[in-house]
C-alpha positions as semicolon CSV with decimal commas, in nm:
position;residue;x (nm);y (nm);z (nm)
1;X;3,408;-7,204;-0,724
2;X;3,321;-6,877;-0,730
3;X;3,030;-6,764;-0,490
4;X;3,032;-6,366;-0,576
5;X;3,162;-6,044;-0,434
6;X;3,312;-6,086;-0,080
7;X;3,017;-6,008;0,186
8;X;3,332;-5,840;0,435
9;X;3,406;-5,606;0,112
10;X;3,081;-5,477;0,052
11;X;3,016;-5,416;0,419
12;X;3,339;-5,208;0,375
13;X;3,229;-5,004;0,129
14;X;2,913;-4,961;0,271
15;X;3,011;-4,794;0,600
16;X;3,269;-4,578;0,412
17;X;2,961;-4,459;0,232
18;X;2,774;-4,430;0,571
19;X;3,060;-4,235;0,729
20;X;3,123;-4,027;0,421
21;X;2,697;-3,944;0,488
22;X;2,698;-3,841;0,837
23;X;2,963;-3,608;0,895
24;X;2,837;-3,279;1,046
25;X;2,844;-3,068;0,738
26;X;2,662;-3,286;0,517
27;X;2,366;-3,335;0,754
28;X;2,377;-2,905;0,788
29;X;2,330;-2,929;0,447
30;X;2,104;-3,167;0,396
31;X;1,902;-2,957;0,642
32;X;1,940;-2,642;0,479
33;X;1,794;-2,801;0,136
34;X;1,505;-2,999;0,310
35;X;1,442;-2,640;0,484
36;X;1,418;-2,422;0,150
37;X;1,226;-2,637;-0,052
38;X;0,943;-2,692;0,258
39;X;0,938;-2,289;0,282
40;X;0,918;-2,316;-0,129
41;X;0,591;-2,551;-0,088
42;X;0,413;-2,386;0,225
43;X;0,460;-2,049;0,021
44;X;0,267;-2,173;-0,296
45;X;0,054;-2,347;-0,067
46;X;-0,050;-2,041;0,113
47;X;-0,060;-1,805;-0,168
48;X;-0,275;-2,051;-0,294
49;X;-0,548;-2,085;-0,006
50;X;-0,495;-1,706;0,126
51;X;-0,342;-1,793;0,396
52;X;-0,080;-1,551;0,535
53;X;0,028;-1,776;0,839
54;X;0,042;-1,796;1,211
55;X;0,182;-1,496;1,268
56;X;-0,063;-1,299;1,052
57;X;-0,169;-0,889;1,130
58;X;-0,501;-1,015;0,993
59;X;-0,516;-1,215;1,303
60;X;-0,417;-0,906;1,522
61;X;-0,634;-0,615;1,571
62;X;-0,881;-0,450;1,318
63;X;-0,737;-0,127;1,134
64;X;-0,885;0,177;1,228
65;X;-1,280;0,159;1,109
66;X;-1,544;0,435;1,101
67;X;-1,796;0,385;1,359
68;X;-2,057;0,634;1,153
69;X;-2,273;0,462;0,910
70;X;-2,274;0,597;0,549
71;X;-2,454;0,870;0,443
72;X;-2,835;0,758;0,269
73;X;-2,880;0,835;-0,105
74;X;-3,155;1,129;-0,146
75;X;-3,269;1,384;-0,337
76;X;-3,286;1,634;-0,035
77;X;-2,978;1,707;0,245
78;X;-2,982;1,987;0,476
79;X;-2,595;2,072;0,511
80;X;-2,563;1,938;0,902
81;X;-2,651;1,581;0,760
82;X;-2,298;1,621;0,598
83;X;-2,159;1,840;0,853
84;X;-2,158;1,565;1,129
85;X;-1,862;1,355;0,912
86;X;-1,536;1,402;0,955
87;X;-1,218;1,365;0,758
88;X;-1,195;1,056;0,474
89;X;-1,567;1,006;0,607
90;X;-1,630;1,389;0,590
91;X;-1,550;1,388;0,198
92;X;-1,630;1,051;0,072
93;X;-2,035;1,073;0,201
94;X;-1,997;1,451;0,044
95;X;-1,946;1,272;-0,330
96;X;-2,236;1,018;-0,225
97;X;-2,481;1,237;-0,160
98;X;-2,406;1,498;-0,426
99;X;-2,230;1,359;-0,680
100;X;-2,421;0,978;-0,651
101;X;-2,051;0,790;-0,633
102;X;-1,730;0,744;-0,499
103;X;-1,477;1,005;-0,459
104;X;-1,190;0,919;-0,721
105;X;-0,838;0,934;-0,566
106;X;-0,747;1,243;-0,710
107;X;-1,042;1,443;-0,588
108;X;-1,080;1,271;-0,290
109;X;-0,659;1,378;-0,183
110;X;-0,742;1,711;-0,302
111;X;-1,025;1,786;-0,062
112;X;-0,878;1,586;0,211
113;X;-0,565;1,807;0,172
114;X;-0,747;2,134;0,185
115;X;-0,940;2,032;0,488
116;X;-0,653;1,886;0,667
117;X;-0,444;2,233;0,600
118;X;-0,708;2,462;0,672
119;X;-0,704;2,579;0,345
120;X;-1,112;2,491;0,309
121;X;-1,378;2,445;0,528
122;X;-1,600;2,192;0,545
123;X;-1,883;2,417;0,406
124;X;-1,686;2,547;0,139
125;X;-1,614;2,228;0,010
126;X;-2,004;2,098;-0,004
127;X;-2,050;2,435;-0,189
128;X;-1,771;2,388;-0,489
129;X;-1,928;2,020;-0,493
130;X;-2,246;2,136;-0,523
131;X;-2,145;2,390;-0,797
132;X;-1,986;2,193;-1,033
133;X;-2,064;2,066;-1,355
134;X;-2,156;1,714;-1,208
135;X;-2,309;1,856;-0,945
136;X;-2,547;2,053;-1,111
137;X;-2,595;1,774;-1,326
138;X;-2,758;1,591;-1,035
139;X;-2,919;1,850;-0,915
140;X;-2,926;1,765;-0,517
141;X;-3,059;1,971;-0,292
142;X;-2,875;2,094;-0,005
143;X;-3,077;2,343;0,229
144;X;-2,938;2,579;0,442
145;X;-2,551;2,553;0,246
146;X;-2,586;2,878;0,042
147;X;-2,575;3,186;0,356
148;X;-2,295;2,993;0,522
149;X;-2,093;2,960;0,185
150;X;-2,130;3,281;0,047
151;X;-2,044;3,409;0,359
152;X;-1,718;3,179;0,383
153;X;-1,658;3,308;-0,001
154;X;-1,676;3,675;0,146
155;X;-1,398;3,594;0,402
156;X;-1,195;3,542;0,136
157;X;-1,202;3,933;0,041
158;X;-0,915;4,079;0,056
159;X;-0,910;4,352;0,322
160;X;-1,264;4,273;0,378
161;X;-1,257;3,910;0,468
162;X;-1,082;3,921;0,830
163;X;-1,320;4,196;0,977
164;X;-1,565;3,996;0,864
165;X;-1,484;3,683;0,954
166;X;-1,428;3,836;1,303
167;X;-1,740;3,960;1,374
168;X;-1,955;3,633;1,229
169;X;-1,719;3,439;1,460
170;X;-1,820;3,615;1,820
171;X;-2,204;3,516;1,838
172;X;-2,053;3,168;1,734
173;X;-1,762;3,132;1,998
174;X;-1,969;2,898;2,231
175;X;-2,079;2,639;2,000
176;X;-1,717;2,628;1,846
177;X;-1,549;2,552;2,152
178;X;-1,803;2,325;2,285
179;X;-1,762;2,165;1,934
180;X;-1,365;2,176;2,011
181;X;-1,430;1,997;2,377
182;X;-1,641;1,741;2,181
183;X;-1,412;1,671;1,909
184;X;-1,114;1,674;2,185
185;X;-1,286;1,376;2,368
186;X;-1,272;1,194;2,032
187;X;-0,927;1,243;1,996
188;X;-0,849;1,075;2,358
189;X;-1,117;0,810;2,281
190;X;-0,859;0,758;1,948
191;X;-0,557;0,771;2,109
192;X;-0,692;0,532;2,399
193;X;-0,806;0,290;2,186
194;X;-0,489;0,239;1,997
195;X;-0,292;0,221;2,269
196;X;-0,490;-0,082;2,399
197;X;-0,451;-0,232;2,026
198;X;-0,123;-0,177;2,073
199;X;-0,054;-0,359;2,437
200;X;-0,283;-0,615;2,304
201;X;-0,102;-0,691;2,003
202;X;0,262;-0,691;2,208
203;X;0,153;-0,915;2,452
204;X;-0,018;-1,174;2,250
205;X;0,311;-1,144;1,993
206;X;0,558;-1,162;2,282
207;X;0,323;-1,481;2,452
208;X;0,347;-1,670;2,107
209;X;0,713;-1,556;2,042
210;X;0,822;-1,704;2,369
211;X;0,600;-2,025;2,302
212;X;0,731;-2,093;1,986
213;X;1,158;-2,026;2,106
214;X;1,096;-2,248;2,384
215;X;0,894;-2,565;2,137
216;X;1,237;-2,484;1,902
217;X;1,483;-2,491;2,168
218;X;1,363;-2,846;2,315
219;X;1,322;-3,003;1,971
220;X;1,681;-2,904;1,845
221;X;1,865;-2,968;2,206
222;X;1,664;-3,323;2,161
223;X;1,785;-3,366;1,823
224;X;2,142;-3,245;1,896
225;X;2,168;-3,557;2,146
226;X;2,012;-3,788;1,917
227;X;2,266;-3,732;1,686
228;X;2,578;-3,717;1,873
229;X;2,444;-4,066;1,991
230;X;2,437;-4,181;1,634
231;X;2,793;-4,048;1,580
232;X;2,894;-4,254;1,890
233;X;2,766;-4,546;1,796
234;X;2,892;-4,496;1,470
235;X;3,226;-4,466;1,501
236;X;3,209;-4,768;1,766
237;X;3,116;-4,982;1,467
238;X;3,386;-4,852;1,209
239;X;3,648;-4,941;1,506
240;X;3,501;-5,256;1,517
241;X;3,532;-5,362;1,163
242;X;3,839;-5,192;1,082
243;X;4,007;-5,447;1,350
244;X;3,799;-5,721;1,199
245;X;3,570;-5,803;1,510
246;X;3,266;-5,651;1,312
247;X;3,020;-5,907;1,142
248;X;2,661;-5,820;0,992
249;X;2,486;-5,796;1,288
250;X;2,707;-5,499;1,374
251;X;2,566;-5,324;1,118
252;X;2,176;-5,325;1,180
253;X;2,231;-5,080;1,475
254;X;2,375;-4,859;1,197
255;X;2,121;-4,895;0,953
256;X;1,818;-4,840;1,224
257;X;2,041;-4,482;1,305
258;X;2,016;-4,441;0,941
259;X;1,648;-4,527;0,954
260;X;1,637;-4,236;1,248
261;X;1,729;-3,989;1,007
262;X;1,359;-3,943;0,978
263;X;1,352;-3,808;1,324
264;X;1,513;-3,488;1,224
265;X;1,180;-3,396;1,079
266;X;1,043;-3,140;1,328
267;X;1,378;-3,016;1,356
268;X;1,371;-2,894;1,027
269;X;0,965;-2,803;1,008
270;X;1,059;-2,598;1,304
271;X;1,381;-2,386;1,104
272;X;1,093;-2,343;0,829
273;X;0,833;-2,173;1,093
274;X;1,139;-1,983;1,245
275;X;1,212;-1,831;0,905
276;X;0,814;-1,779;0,832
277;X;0,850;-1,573;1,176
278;X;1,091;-1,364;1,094
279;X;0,923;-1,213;0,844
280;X;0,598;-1,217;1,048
281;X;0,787;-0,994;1,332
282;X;0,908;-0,743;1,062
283;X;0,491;-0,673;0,955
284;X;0,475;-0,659;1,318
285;X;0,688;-0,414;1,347
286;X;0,562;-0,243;1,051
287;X;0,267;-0,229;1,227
288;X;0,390;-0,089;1,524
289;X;0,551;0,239;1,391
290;X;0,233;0,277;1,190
291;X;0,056;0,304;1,473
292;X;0,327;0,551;1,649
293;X;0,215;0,749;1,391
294;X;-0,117;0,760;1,412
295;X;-0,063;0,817;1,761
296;X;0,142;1,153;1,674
297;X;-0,143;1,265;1,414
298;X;-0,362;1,242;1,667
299;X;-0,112;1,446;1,926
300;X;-0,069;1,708;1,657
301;X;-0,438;1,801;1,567
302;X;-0,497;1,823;1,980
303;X;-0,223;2,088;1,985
304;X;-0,402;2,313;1,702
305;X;-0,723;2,288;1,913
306;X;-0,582;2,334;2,238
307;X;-0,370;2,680;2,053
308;X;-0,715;2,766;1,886
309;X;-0,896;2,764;2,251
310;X;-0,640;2,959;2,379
311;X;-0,681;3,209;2,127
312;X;-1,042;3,208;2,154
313;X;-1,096;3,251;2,505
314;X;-0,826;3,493;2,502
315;X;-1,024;3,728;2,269
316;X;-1,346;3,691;2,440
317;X;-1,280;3,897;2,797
318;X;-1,011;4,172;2,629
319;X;-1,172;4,301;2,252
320;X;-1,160;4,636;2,413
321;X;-0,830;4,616;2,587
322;X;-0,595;4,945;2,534
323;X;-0,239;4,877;2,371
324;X;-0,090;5,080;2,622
325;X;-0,180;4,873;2,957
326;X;-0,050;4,554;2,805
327;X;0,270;4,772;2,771
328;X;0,238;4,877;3,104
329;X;0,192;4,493;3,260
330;X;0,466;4,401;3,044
331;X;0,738;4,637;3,154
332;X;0,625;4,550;3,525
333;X;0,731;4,187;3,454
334;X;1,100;4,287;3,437
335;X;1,085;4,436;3,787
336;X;1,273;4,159;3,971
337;X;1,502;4,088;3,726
338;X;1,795;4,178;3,889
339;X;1,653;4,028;4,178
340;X;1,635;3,704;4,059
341;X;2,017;3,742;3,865
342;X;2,209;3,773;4,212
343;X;1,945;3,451;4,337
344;X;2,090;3,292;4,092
345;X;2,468;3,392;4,209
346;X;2,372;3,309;4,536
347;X;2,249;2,944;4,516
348;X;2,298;2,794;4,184
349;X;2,693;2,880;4,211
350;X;2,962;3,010;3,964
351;X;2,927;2,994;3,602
352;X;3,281;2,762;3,594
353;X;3,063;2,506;3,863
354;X;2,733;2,508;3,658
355;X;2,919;2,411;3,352
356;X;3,125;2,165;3,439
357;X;2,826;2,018;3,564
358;X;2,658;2,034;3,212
359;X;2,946;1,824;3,053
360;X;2,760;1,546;3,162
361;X;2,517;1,613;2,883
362;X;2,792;1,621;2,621
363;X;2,750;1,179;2,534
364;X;2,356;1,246;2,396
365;X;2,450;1,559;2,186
366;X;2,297;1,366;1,852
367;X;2,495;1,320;1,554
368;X;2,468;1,660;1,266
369;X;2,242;1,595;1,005
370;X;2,466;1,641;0,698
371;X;2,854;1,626;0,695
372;X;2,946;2,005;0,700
373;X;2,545;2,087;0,891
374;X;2,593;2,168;1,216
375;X;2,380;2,070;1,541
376;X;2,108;2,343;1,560
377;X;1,969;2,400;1,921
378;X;1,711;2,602;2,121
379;X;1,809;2,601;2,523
380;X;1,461;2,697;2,700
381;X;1,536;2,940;2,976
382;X;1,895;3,006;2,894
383;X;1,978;3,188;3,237
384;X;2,386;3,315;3,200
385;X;2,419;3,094;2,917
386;X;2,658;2,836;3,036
387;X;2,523;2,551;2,845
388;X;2,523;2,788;2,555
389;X;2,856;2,856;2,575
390;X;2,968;2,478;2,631
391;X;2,785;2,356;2,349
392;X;2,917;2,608;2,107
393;X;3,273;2,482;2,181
394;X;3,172;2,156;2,043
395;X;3,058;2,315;1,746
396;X;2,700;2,353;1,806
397;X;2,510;2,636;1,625
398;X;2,257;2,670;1,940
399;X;2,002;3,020;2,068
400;X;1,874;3,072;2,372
401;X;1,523;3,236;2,520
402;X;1,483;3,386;2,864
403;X;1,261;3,606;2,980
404;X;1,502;3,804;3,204
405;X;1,639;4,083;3,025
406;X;1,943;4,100;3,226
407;X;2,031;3,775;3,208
408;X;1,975;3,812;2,834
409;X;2,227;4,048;2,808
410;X;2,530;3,856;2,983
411;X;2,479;3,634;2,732
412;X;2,523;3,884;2,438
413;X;2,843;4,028;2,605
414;X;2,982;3,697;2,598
415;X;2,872;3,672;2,262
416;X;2,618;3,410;2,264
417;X;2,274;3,407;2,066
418;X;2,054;3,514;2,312
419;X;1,683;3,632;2,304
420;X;1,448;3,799;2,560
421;X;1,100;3,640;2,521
422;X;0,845;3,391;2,639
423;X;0,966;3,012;2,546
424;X;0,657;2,953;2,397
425;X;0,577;3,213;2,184
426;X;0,902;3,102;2,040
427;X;0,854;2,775;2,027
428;X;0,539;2,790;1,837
429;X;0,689;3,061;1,575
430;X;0,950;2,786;1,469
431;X;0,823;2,528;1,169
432;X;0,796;2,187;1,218
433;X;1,089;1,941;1,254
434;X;1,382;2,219;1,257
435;X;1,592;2,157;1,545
436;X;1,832;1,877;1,652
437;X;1,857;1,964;2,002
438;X;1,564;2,132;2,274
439;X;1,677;2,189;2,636
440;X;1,507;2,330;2,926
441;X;1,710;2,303;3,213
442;X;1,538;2,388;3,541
443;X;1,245;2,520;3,382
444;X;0,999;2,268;3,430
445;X;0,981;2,282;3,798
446;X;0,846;2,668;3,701
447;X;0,527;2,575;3,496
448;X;0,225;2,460;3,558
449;X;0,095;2,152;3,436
450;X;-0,112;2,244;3,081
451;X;0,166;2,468;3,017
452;X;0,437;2,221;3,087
453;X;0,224;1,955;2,839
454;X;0,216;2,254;2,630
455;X;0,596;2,288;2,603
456;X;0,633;1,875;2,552
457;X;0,415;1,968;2,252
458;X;0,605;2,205;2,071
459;X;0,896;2,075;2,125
460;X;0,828;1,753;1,944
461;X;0,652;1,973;1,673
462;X;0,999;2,155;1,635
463;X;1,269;1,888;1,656
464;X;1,360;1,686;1,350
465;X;1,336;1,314;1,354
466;X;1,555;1,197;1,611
467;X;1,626;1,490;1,778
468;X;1,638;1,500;2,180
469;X;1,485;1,703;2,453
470;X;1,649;1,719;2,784
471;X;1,501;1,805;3,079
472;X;1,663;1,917;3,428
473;X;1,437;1,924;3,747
474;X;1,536;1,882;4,111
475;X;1,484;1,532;4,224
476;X;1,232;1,495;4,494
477;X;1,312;1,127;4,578
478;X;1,562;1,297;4,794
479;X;1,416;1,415;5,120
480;X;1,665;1,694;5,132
481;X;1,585;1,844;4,853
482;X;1,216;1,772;4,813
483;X;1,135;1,883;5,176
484;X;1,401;2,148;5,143
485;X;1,625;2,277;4,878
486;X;1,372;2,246;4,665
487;X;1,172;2,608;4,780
488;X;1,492;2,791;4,818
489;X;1,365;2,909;4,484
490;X;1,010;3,077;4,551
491;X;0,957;3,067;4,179
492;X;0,914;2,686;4,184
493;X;0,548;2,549;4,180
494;X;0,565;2,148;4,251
495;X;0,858;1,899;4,268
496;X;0,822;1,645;3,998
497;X;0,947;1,304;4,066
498;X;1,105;1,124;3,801
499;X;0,840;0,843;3,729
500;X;0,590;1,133;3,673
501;X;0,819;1,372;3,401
502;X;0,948;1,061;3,225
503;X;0,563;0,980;3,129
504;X;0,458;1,333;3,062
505;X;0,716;1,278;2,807
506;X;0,605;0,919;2,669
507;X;0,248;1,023;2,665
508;X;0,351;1,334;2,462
509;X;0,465;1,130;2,174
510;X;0,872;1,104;2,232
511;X;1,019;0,756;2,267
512;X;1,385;0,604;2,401
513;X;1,326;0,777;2,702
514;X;1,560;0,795;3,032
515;X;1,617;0,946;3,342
516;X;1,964;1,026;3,469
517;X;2,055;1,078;3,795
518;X;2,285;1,379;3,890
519;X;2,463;1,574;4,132
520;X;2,516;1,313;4,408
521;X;2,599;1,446;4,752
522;X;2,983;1,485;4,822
523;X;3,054;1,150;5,039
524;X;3,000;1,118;5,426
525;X;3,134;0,964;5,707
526;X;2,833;0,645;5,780
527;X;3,099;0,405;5,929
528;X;2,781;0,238;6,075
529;X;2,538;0,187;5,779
530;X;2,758;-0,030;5,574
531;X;2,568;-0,377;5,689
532;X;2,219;-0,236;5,783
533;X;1,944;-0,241;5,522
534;X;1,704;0,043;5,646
535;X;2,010;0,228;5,690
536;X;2,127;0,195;5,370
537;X;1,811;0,294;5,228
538;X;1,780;0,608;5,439
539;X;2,113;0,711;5,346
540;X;1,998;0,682;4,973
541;X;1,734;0,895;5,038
542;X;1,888;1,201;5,210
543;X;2,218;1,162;5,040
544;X;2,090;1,029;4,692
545;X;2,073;1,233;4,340
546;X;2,034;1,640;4,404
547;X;1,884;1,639;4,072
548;X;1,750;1,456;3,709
549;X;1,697;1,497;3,358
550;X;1,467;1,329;3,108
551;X;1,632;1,235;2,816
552;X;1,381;1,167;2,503
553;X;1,419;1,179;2,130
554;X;1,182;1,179;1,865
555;X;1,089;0,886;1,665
C-alpha cells in the first residue's frame, strides 16, 4: 500500500535546505539586499515629503541672515538711507529703491565685485545707478548724491585726483575712523557669532553621533548572539538526525529560529540609518569649512581696516614732517647693531650649535607644490642665517629680513638671500597666498601684542594653502628661564607661555596647530626624586623645555 513520500526523507531535504539558508554568507547577503532596497524606499519617500533626515543642516543653525530690514519703495531717498547697507544688502536695496526690482545676477556680481575690491565706492555706485538708462527712466530722487559723486568722479583725474582726494579726506578723518571702530565691532560681533554656531553645531552632532554608535553597537552585539545561538542549535539538530535520533518534534525548535529571522530587523534598519549618516556627516563637514571660511573673510577685511587706521592716524600728527629727520631717526636705529651681533655670539652660541638645533624643524618642511617647484620661504628675523643656510641644503628656495644691517651682511657673504628691512613692511608688500613656508624664530618674544596679531595676519595672507608658520619663543613654564634666562636679552618685552601663542594663532585663522617642546636641559644627578611626586614635578619645572615653537598651517 502505498501511503506517499517518506516523512524521514522530506525532513531530510528540508534541513539540507535550512542549512544550505543559514550559513554566514548568505544571511550577509541577505542583509546587504534588505539594506539597499530600505535606503531605495526611505529615499523616494523623503524626496517625496521634503524630508532631508535626522541628520539634516536644516535642523542645525540658520545661515547667515541680514538683521537690517529692506529698504521702503519711494519716490524720494536722501543718499544716507542707502548709505547705512552694506555689502549684498548694500547693492540689492540700491536696485530697489532706484531701479524698482531685484538686482539680476550679473549686475548684482559686478557691483559687489567693485565694492569688495575697492575699485568703487559706495557713492559712486548709487550715482552710475542713478544715471542709467533705467534709472532715469524711473526717475528717483536721491538728495544730497550729486556733490559727493562728482567729487568721487574728480578723484579719478589723473594727476589731479590724489591731491584732491587728500585734502577732501582730512576734515573727514574722524568720522571715517569712528566709522572703521563701528564697522570693526561688527566684524567681532560676526566672527563671535559663528563661532558659537559652530560649537553648537559640533556638540549637538558629536551628542547624536555618539547616541546613535552606541543604539548600533548594542543592537548588532545582540543580534550577533542571537544568531550564533541559532547556529548552535542548528547544527545540534542536523547531528541528531543524521544519526537517526531526530523525529519531528526536533524540528519545531528549527523552524521557530527560522521564524526569528524576523528579529534581524533593527539590525538592518540600523545599517540603513548608518549609511543615511554618512552622508549626513559629509554636509556636516561641508558645512564646517564653509564656515572656516567665512571666518577668514571676516579676518581679512579686519586686516585692511586695521592697515587703513594705521595709515590714517599716521598721516594726521606728521603732514609737515621733513624727509630729512626721518633719515636721520632711521640711520640712528642701526646704532647698536654691532652691539647686539656679539650678544648674539655671546649667549645664543655658535652658528654649528644653533643649527643643529634647527634640524629639528626639518619633519614639517611641507611637501613643493609642483614636481620640479621648489619650497619658497620667508624666515622673519633671519639673524646669521643659520636656518637659511640649513634649509637651502634641502633644496629650499628661502629669503630672509632683519633689520640689523650687519647681520644682514654675514648672510650675503655666505651667500644667502638676505634683506635689511622691517618684517612687516615686507610682509605686507608680498601678494596673497605666495609662500610655502613663514618662520620667525625668536622674534615674537620682541613685539608687542597688536603688532605680533599683526604679523599672524600677514602671514596667513601670504602663505599658500597649506603652508606652515613656525614660531620659536622661550618657554616660560620653566622657572629658569621665565624668571631668568629669559631677560638676558633686554630686547625681550613679555614671556609668552605656550597655551597663550598657540591661540593667538587659532584665533588668527590657522588650523592643525602644535606646540613642540625643545631644548631640554642636559640631564642631572636627582638620585632622590625618582619616587616623589612634588619632586618630580619641580624637577619638570626648572629642568623642563628651554624653549617652544608653534607649528600652524593654513587651511
Amino acid at each position: 500500500m502505498n501511503f506517499g513520500p517518506d516523512p524521514g526523507h522530506q525532513e531530510i531535504a528540508l534541513i539540507d535546505d535550512l542549512r544550505d539558508r543559514v550559513t554566514t554568507d548568505a544571511i550577509v547577503r541577505s542583509i546587504h539586499a534588505e539594506v539597499r532596497a530600505r535606503l531605495q524606499e526611505e529615499t523616494c519617500t523623503e524626496e517625496g515629503d521634503g524630508r532631508r533626515g535626522r541628520f539634516s543642516p536644516s535642523t542645525g543653525p540658520k545661515a547667515t541672515e541680514s538683521v537690517e530690514a529692506p529698504i521702503a519703495v519711494r519716490d524720494r531717498y536722501h543718499v544716507n538711507d542707502l548709505l547705512r547697507y552694506h555689502d549684498v544688502s548694500f547693492i540689492t536695496n540700491t536696485y530697489r529703491a532706484i531701479l524698482r526690482r531685484e538686482p539680476d545676477q550679473e549686475g548684482l556680481h559686478r557691483y559687489l565685485e567693485a565694492l569688495r575690491s575697492g575699485e568703487l565706492t559706495k557713492v559712486e555706485i548709487i550715482g552710475h545707478i542713478r544715471r542709467s538708462p533705467e534709472g532715469r527712466d524711473t526717475a528717483v530722487t536721491v538728495r544730497g548724491l550729486w556733490l559727493p559723486f562728482a567729487s568721487q568722479l574728480a578723484f579719478r583725474i589723473p594727476g589731479l585726483g590724489y591731491p584732491l582726494r587728500f585734502l577732501a579726506a582730512i576734515p573727514r578723518l574722524p568720522t571715517m575712523i569712528r566709522n572703521i571702530y563701528g564697522l570693526d565691532q561688527h566684524l567681532h560681533a560676526e566672527l563671535s557669532r559663528l563661532n558659537d554656531q559652530v560649537i553648537t553645531l559640533s556638540e549637538s552632532t558629536a551628542q547624536t553621533i555618539n547616541e546613535f554608535y552606541d543604539e548600533v553597537s548594542d543592537r548588532h552585539q545582540q543580534a550577533l548572539e542571537e544568531f550564533s545561538l541559532f547556529q548552535r542549535d542548528a547544527r545540534a539538530a542536523l547531528h541528531r538526525l543524521e544519526t537517526g535520533k531526530a523525529d519531528r518534534n526536533d524540528l519545531q525548535p528549527l523552524w521557530d529560529l527560522k521564524a526569528d529571522r524576523g528579529d534581524l530587523q533593527p539590525l538592518w534598519d540600523q545599517k540603513a540609518d548608518r549609511a543615511k549618516l554618512d552622508q549626513t556627516l559629509e554636509i556636516i563637514r561641508e558645512i564646517s569649512i564653509q564656515i572656516h571660511q567665512q571666518k577668514l573673510n571676516i579676518l581679512e577685511q579686519e586686516r585692511r581696516l586695521r592697515l587703513f587706521l594705521r595709515e590714517a592716524m599716521h598721516r594726521i600728527p606728521n603732514i609737515t614732517t621733513p624727509e630729512p629727520a626721518s633719515s636721520v631717526l632711521r640711520e640712528q636705529n642701526h646704532f647698536l647693531d654691532s652691539l647686539y651681533v656679539t650678544f648674539e655670539d655671546r649667549f645664543r652660541g655658535t652658528r654649528a650649535d644653533i643649527k643643529h638645533r634647527l634640524k629639528v624643524y626639518l619633519p614639517y618642511l611641507p611637501s613643493p607644490g609642483g614636481v620640479s617647484e621648489p619650497i619658497s620661504a620667508l624666515d622673519l628675523g633671519c639673524g646669521r642665517g643659520e636656518w637659511l643656510e640649513l634649509i637651502r641644503e634641502q633644496g629650499v628656495l628661502a629669503v630672509g629680513i632683519d633689520c640689523n644691517r650687519i647681520m644682514v651682511e654675514e648672510c650675503r657673504q655666505l651667500g644667502l638671500d638676505a634683506r635689511e628691512g622691517d618684517l612687516f613692511n615686507h610682509l605686507e608688500s608680498l601678494p596673497p597666498a605666495q609662500l610655502d613656508l613663514i618662520t620667525a624664530l625668536h622674534v615674537a618674544e620682541h613685539l608687542l601684542l597688536d603688532d605680533l596679531i599683526r604679523m599672524l595676519d600677514e602671514s596667513l595672507r601670504a602663505l599658500k594653502p597649506g603652508g606652515v608658520l613656525i614660531l620659536e619663543t622661550p618657554n616660560p613654564e620653566n622657572l629658569l628661564v621665565g624668571a631668568c634666562n629669559f631677560y638676558y636679552d633686554p630686547t625681550h618685552r613679555h614671556p609668552l607661555p605656550p597655551p597663550v601663542l598657540r591661540y593667538l594663532a587659532e584665533a588668527r585663522g590657522f588650523l592643525d596647530i602644535s606646540v613642540v617642546a625643545l631644548h631640554p636641559v642636559p640631564e642631572v644627578e636627582r638620585d632622590l626624586l625618582e619616587n616623589s611626586e612634588s619632586a618630580r614635578l619641580l624637577t619638570k619645572l626648572i629642568y623642563g623645555p628651554r624653549d617652544y615653537a608653534v607649528i600652524a598651517r593654513k587651511s
